[in-house]
PDB file of N, CA, C and O in Angstrom:
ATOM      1  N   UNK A   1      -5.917  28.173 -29.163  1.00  0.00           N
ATOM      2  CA  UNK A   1      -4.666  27.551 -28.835  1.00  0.00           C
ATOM      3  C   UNK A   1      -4.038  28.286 -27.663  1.00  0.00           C
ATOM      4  O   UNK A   1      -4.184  29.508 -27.630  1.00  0.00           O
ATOM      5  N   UNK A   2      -3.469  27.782 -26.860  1.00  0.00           N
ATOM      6  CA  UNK A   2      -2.874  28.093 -25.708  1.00  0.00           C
ATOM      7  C   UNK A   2      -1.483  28.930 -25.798  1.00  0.00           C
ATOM      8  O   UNK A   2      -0.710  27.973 -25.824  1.00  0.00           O
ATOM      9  N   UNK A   3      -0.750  29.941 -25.855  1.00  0.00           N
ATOM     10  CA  UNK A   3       0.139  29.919 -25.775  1.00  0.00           C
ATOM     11  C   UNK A   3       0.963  29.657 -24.426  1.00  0.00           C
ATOM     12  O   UNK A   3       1.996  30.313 -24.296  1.00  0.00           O
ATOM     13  N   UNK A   4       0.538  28.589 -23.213  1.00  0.00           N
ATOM     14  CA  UNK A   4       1.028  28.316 -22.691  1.00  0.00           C
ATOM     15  C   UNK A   4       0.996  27.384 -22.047  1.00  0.00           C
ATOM     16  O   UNK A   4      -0.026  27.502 -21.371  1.00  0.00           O
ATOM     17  N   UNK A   5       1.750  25.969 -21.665  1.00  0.00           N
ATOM     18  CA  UNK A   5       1.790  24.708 -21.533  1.00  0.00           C
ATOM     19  C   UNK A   5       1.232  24.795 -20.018  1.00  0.00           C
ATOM     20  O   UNK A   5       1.688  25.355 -19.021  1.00  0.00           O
ATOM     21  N   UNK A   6       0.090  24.037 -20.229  1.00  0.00           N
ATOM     22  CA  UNK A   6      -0.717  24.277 -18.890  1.00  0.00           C
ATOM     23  C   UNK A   6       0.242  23.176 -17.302  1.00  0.00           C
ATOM     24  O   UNK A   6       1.238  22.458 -17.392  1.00  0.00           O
ATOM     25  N   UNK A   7      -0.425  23.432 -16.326  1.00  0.00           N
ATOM     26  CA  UNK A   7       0.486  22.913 -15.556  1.00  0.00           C
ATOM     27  C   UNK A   7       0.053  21.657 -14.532  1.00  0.00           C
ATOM     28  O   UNK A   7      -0.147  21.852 -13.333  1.00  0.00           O
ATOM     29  N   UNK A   8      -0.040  20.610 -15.038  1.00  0.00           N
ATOM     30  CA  UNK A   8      -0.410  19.147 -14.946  1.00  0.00           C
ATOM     31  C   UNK A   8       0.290  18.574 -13.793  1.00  0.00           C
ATOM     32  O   UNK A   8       1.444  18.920 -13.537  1.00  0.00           O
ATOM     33  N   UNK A   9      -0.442  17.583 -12.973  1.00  0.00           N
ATOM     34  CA  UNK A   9      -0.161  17.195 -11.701  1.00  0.00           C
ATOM     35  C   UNK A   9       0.852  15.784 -11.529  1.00  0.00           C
ATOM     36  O   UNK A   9       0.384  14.730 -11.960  1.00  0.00           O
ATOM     37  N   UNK A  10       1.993  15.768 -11.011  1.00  0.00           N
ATOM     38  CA  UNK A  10       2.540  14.717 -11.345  1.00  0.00           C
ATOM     39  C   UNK A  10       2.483  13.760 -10.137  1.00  0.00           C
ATOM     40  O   UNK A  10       2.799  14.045  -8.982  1.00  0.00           O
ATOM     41  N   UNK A  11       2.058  12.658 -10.564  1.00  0.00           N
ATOM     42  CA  UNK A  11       2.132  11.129 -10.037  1.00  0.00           C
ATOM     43  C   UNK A  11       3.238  10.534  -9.203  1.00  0.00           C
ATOM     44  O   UNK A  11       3.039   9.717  -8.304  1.00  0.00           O
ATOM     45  N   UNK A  12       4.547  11.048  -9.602  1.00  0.00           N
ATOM     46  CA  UNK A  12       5.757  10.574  -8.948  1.00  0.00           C
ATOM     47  C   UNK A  12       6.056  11.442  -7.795  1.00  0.00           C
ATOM     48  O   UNK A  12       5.160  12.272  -7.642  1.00  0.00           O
ATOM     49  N   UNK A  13       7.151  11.550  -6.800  1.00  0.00           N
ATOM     50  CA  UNK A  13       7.778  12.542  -6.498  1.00  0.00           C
ATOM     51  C   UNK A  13       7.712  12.490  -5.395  1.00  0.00           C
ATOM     52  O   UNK A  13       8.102  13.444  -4.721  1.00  0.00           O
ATOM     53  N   UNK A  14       7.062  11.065  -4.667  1.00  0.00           N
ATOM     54  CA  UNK A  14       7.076  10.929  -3.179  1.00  0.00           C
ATOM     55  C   UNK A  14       7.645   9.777  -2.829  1.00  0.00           C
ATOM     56  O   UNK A  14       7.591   8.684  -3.393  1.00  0.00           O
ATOM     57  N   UNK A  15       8.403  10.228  -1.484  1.00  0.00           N
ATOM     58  CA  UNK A  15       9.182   9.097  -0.724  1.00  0.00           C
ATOM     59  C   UNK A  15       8.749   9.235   0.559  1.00  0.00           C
ATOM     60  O   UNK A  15       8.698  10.262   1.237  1.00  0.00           O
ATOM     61  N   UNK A  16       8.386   7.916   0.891  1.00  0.00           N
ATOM     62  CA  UNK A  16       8.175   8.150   2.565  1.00  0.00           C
ATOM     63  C   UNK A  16      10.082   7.646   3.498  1.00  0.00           C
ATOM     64  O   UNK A  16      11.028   7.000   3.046  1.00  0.00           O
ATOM     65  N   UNK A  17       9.932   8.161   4.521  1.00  0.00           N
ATOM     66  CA  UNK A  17      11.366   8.443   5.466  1.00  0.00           C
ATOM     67  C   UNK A  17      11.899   7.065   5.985  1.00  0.00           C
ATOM     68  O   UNK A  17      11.365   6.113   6.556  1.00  0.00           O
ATOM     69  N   UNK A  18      12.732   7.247   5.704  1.00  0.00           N
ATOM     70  CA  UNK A  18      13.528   5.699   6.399  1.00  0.00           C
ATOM     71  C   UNK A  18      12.750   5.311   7.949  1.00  0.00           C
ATOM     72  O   UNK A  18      12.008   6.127   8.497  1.00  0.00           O
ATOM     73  N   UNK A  19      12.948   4.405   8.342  1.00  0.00           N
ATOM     74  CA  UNK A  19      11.800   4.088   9.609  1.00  0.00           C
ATOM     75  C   UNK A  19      12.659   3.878  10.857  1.00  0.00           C
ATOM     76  O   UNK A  19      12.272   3.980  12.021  1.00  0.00           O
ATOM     77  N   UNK A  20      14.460   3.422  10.229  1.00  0.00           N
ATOM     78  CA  UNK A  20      15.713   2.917  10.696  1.00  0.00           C
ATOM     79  C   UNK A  20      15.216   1.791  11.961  1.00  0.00           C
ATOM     80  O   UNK A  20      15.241   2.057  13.163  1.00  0.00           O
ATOM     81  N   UNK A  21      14.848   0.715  11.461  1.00  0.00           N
ATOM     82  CA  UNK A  21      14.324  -0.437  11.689  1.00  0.00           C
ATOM     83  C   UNK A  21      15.482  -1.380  12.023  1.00  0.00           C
ATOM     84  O   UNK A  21      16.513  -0.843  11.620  1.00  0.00           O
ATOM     85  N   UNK A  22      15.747  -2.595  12.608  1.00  0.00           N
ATOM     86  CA  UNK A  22      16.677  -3.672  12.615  1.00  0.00           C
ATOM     87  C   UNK A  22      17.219  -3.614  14.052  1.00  0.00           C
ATOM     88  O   UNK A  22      16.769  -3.126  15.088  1.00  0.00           O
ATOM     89  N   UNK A  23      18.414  -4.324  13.730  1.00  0.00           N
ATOM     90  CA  UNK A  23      19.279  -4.773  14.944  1.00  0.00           C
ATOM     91  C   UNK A  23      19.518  -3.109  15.711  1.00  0.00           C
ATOM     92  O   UNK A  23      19.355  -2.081  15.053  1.00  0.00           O
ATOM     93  N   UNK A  24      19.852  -3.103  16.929  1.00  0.00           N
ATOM     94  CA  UNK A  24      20.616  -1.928  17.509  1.00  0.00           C
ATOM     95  C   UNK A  24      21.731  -2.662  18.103  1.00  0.00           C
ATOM     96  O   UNK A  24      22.916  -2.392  17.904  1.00  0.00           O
ATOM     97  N   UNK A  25      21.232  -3.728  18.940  1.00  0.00           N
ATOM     98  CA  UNK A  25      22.512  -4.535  19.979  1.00  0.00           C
ATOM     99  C   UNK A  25      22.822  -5.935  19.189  1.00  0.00           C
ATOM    100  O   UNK A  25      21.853  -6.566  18.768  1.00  0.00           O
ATOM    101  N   UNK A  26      24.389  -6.532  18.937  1.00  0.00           N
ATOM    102  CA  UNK A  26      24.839  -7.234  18.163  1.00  0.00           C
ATOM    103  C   UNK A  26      25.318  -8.571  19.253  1.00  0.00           C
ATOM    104  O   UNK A  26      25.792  -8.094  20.284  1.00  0.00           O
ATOM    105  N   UNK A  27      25.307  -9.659  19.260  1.00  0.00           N
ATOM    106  CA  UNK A  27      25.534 -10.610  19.540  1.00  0.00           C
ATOM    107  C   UNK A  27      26.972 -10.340  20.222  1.00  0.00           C
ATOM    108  O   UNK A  27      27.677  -9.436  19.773  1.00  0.00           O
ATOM    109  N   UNK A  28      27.272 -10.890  20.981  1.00  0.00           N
ATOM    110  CA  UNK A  28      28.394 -10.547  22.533  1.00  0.00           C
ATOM    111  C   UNK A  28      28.565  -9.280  22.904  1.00  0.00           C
ATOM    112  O   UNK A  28      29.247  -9.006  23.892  1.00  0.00           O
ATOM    113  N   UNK A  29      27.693  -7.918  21.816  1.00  0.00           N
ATOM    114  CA  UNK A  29      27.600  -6.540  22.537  1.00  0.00           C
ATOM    115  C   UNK A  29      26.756  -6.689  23.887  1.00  0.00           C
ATOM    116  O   UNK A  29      25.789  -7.385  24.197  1.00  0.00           O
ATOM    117  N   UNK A  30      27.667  -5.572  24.674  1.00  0.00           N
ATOM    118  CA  UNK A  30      27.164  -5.202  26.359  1.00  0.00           C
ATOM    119  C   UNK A  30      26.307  -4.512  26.212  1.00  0.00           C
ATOM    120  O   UNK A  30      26.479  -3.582  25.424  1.00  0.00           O
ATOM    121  N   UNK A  31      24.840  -4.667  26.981  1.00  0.00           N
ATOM    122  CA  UNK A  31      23.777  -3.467  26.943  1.00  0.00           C
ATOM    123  C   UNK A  31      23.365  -3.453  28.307  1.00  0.00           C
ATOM    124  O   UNK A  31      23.581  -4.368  29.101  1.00  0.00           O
ATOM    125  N   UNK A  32      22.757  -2.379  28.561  1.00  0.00           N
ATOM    126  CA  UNK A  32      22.008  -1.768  29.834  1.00  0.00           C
ATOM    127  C   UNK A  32      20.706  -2.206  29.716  1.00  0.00           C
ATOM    128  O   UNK A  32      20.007  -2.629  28.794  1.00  0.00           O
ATOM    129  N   UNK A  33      20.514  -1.920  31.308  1.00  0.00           N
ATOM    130  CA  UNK A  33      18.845  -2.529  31.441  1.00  0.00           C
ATOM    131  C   UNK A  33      18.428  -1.381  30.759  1.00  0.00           C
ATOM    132  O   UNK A  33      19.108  -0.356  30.702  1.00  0.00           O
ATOM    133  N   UNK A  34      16.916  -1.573  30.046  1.00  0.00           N
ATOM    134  CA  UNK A  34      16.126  -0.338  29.166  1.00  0.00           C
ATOM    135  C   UNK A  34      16.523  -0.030  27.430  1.00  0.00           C
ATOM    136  O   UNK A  34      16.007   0.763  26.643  1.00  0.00           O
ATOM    137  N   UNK A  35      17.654  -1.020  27.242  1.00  0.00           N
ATOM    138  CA  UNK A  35      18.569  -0.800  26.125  1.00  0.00           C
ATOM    139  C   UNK A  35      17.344  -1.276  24.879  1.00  0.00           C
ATOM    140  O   UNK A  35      16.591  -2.202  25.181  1.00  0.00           O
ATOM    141  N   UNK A  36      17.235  -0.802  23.897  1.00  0.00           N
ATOM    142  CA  UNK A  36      16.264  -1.170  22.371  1.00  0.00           C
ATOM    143  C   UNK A  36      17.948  -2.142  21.975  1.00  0.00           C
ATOM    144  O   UNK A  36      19.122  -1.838  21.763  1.00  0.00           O
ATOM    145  N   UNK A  37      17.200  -3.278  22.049  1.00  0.00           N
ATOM    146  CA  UNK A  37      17.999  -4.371  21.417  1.00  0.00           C
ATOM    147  C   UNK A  37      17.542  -4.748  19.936  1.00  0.00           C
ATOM    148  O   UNK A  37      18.181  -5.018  18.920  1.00  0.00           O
ATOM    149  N   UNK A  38      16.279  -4.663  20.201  1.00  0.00           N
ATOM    150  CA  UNK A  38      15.593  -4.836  18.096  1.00  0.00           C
ATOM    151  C   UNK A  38      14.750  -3.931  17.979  1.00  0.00           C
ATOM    152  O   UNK A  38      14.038  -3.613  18.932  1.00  0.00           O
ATOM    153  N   UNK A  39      14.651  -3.234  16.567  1.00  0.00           N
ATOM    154  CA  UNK A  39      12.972  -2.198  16.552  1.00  0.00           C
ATOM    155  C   UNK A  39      12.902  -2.952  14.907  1.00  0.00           C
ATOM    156  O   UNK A  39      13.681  -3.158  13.976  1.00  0.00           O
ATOM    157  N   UNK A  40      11.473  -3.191  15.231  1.00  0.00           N
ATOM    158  CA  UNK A  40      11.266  -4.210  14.314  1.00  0.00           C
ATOM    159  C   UNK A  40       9.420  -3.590  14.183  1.00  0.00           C
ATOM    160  O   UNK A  40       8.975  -2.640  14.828  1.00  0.00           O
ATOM    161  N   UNK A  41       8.371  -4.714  12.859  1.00  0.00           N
ATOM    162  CA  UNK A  41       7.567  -4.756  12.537  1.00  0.00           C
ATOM    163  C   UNK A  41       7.094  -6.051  12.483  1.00  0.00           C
ATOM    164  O   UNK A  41       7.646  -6.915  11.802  1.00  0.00           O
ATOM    165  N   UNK A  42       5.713  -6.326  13.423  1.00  0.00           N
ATOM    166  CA  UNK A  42       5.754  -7.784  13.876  1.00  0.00           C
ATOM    167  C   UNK A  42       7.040  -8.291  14.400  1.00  0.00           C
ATOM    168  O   UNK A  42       7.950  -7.629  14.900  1.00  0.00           O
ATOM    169  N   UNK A  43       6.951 -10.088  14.133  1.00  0.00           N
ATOM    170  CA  UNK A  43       7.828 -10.739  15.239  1.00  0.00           C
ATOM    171  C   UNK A  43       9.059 -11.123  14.778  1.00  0.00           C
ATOM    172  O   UNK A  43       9.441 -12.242  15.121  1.00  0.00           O
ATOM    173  N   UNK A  44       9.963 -10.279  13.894  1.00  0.00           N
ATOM    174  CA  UNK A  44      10.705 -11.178  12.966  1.00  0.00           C
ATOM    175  C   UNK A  44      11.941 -11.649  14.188  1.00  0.00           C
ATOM    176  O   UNK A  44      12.699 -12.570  13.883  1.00  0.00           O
ATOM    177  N   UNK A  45      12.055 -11.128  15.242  1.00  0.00           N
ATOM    178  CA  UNK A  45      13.101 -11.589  16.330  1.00  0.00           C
ATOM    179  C   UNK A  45      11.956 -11.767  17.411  1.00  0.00           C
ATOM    180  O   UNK A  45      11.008 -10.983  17.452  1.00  0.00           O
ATOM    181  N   UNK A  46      12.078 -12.760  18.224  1.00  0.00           N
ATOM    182  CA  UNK A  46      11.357 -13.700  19.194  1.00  0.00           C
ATOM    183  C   UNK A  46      11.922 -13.187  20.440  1.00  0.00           C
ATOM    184  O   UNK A  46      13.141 -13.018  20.425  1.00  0.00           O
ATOM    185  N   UNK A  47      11.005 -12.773  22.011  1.00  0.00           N
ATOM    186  CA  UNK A  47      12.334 -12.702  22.848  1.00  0.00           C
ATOM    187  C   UNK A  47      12.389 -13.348  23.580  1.00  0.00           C
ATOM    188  O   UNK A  47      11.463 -14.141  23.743  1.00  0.00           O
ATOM    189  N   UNK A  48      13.696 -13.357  24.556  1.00  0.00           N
ATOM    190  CA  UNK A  48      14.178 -14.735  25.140  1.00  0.00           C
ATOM    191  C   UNK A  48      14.436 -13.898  26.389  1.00  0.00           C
ATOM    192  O   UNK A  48      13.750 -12.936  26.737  1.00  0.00           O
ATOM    193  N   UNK A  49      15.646 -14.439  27.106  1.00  0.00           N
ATOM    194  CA  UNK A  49      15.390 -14.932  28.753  1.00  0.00           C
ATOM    195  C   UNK A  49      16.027 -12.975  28.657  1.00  0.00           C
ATOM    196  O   UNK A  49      16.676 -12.474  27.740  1.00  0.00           O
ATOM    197  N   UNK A  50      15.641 -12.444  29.655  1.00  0.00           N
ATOM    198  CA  UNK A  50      15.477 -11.092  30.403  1.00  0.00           C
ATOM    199  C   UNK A  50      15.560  -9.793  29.324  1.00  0.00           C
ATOM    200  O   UNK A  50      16.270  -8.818  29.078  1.00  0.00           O
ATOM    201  N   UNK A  51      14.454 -10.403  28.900  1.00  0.00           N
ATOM    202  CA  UNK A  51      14.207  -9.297  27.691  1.00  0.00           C
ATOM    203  C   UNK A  51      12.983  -9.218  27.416  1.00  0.00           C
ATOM    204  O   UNK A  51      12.388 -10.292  27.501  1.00  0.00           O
ATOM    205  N   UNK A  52      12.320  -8.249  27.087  1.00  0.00           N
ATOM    206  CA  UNK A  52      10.804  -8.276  27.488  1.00  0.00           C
ATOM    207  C   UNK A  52      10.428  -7.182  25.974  1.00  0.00           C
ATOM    208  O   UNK A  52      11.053  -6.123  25.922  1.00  0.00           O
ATOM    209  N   UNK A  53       9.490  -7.479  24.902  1.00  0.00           N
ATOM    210  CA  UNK A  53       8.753  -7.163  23.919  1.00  0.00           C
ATOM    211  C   UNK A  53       7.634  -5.979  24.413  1.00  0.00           C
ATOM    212  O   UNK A  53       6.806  -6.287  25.271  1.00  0.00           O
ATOM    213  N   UNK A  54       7.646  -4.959  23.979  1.00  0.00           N
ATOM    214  CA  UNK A  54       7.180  -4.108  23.798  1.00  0.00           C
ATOM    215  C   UNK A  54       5.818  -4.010  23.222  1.00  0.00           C
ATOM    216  O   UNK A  54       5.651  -4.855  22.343  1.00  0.00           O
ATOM    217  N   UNK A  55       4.349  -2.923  23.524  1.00  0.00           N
ATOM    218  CA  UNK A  55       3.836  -2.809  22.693  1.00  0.00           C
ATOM    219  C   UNK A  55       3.548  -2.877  20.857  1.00  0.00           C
ATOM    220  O   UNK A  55       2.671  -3.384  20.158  1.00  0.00           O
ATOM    221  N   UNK A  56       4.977  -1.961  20.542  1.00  0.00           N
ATOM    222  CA  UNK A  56       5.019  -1.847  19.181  1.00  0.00           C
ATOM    223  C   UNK A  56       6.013  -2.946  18.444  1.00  0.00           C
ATOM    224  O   UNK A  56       6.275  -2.916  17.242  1.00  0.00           O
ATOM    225  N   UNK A  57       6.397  -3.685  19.157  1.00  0.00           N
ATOM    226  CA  UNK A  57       7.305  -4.835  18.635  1.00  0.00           C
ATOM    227  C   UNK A  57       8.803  -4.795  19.123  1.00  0.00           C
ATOM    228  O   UNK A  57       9.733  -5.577  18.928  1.00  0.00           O
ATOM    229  N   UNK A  58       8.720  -3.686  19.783  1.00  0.00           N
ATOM    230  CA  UNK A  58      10.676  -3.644  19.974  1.00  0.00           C
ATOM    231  C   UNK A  58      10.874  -4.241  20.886  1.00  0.00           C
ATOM    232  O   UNK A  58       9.823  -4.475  21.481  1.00  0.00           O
ATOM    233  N   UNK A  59      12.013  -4.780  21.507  1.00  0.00           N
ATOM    234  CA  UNK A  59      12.833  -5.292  22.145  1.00  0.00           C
ATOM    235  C   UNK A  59      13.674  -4.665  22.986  1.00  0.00           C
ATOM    236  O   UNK A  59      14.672  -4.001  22.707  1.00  0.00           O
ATOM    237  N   UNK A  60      13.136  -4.958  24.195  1.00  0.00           N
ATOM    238  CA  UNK A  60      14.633  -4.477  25.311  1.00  0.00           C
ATOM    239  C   UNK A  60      14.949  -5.089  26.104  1.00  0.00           C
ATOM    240  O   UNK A  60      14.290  -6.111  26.292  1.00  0.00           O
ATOM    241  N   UNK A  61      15.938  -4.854  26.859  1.00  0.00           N
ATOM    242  CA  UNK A  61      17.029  -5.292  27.638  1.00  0.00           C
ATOM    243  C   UNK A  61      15.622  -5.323  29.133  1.00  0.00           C
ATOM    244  O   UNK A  61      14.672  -4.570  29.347  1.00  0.00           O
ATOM    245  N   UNK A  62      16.184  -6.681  29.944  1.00  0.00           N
ATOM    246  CA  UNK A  62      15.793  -6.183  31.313  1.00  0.00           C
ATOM    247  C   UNK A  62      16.747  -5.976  32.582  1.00  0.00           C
ATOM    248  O   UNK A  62      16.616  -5.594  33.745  1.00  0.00           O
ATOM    249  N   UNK A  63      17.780  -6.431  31.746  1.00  0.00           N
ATOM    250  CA  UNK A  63      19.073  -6.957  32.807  1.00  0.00           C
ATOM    251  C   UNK A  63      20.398  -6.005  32.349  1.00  0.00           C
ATOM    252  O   UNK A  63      20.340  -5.561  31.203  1.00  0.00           O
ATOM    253  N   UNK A  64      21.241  -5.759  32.923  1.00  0.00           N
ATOM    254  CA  UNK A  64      22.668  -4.972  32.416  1.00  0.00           C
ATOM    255  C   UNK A  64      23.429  -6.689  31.947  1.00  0.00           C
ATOM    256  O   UNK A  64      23.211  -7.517  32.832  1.00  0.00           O
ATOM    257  N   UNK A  65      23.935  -7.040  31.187  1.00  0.00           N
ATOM    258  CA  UNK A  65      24.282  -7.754  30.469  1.00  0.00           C
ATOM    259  C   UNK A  65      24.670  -8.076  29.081  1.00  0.00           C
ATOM    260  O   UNK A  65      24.752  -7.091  28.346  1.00  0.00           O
ATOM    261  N   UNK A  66      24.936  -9.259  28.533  1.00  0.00           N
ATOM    262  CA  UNK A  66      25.756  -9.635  26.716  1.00  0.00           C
ATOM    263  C   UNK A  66      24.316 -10.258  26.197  1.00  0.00           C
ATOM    264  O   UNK A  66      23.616 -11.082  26.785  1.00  0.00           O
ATOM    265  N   UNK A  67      24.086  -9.634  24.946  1.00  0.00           N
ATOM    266  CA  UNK A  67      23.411 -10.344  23.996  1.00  0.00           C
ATOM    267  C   UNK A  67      23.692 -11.809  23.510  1.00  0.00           C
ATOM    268  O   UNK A  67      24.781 -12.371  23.631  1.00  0.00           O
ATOM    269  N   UNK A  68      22.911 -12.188  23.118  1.00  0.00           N
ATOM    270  CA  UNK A  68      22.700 -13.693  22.321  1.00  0.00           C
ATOM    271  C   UNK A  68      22.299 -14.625  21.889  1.00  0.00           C
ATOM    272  O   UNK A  68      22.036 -15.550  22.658  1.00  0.00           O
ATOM    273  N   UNK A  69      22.083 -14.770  20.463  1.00  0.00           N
ATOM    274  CA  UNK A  69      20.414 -15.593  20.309  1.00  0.00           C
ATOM    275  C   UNK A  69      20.940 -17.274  19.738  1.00  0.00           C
ATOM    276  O   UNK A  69      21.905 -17.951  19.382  1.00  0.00           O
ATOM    277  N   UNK A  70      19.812 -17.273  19.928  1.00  0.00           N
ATOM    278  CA  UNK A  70      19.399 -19.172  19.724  1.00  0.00           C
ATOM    279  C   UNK A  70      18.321 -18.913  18.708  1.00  0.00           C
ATOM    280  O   UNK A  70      17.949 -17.855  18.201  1.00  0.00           O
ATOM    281  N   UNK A  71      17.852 -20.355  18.518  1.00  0.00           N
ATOM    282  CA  UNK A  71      16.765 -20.786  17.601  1.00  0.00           C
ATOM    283  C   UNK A  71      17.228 -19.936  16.125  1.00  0.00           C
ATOM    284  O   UNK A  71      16.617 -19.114  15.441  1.00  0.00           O
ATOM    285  N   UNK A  72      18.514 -20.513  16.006  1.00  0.00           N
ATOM    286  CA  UNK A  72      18.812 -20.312  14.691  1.00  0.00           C
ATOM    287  C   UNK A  72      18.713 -18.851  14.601  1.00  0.00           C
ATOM    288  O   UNK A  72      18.230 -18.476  13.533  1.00  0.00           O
ATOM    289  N   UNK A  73      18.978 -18.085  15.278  1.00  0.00           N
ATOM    290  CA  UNK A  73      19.111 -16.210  15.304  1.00  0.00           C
ATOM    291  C   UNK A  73      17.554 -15.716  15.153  1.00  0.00           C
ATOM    292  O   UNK A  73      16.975 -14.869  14.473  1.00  0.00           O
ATOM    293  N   UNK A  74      17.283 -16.411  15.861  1.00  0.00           N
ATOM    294  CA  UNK A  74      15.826 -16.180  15.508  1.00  0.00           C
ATOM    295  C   UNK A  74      15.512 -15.052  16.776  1.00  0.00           C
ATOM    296  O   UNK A  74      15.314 -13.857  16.557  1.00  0.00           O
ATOM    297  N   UNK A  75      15.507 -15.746  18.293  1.00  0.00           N
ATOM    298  CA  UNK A  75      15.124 -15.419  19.540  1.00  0.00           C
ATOM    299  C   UNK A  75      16.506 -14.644  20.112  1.00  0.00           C
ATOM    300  O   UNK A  75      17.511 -15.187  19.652  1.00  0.00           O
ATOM    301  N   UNK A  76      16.705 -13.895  20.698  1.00  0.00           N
ATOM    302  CA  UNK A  76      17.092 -12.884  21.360  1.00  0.00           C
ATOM    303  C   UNK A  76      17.403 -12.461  22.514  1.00  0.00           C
ATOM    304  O   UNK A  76      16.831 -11.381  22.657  1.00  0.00           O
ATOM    305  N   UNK A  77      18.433 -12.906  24.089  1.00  0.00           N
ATOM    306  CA  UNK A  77      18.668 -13.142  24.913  1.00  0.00           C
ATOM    307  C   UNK A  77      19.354 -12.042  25.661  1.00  0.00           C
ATOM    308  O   UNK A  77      19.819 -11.144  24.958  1.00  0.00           O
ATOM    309  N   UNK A  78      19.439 -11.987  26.402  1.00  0.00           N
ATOM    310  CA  UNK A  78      20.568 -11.263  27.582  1.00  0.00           C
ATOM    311  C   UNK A  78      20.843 -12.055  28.449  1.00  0.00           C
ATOM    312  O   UNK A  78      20.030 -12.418  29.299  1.00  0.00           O
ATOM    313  N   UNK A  79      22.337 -12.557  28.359  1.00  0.00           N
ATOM    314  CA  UNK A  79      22.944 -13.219  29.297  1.00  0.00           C
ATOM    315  C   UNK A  79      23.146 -11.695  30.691  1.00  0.00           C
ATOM    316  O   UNK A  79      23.208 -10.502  30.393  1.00  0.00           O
ATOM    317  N   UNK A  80      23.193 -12.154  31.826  1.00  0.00           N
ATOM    318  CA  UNK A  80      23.056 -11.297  32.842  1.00  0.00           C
ATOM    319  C   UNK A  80      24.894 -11.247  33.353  1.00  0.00           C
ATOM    320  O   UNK A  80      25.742 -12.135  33.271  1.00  0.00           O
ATOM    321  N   UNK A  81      24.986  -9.990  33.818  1.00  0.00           N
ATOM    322  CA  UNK A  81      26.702  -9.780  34.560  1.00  0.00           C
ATOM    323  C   UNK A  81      26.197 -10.963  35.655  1.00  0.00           C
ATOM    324  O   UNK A  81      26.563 -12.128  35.810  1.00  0.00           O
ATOM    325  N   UNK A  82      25.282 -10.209  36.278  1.00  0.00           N
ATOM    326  CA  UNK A  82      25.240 -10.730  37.668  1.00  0.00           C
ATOM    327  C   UNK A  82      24.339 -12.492  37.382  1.00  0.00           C
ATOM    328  O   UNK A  82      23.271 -12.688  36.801  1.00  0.00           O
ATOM    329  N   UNK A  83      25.122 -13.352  37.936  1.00  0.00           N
ATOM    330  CA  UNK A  83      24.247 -14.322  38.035  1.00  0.00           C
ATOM    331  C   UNK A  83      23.472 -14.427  38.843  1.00  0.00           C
ATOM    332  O   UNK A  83      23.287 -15.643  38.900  1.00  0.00           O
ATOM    333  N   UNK A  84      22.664 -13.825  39.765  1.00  0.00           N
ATOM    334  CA  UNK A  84      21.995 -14.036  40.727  1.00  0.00           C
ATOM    335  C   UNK A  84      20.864 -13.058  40.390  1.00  0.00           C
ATOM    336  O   UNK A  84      20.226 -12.811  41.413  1.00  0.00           O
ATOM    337  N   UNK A  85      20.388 -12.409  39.302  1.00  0.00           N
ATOM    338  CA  UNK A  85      20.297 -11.313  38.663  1.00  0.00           C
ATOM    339  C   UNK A  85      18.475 -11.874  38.159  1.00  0.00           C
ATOM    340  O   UNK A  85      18.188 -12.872  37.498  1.00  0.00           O
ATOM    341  N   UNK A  86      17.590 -10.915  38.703  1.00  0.00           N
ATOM    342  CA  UNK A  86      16.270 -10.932  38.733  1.00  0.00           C
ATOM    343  C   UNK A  86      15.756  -9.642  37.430  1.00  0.00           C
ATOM    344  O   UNK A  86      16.189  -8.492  37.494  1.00  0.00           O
ATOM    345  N   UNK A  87      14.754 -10.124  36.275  1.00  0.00           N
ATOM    346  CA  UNK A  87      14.074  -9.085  35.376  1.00  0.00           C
ATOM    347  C   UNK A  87      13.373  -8.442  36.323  1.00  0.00           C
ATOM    348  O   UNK A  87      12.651  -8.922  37.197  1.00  0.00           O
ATOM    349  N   UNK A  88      13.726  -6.946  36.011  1.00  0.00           N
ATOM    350  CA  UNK A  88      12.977  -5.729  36.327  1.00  0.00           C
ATOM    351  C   UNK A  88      11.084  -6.292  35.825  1.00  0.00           C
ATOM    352  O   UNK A  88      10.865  -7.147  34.967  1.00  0.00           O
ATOM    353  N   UNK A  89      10.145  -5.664  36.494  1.00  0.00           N
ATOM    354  CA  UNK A  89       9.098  -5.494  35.329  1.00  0.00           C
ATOM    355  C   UNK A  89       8.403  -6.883  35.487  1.00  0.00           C
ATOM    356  O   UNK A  89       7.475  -7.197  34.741  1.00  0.00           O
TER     357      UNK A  89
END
């Protein structure tokens, strides 16, 4: 008999780290060209006019300009300050 409670490996006790995923720039917020407008996994936001998708799925700005989406908040826009205003890239 043991006088001592042997010391057994436990199953629980892990958390993996928040990833802090979602929106960054909010609908009529002002952003800069280069700005992370979504960091996301796959396509759950679509992008739209001067905003250009990333390798890993994120979203940025191409223009200094106001956010704003269509297709039912789906797709993801930058209205431009300048109207005469050409995407970087």
């Amino acid at each position: 008999m043991a006088h001592k409670k042997g010391q057994g490996s436990v199953k629980n006790g892990r958390d993996s780290l928040p990833k802090r995923r979602g929106l960054k720039a909010y609908g009529g917020q002002a952003v800069k060209v280069g700005s992370i407008l979504v960091t996301q996994c796959g396509t759950k936001f679509a992008p739209g006019r001067f905003v250009r998708m990333a390798k890993n799925c994120n979203i940025h700005a191409l223009v200094d300009g106001t956010v704003y989406f269509d297709q039912g908040g789906k797709r993801i826009n930058v209205q431009p300050f300048d109207p005469n205003a050409t995407a970087i890239g």
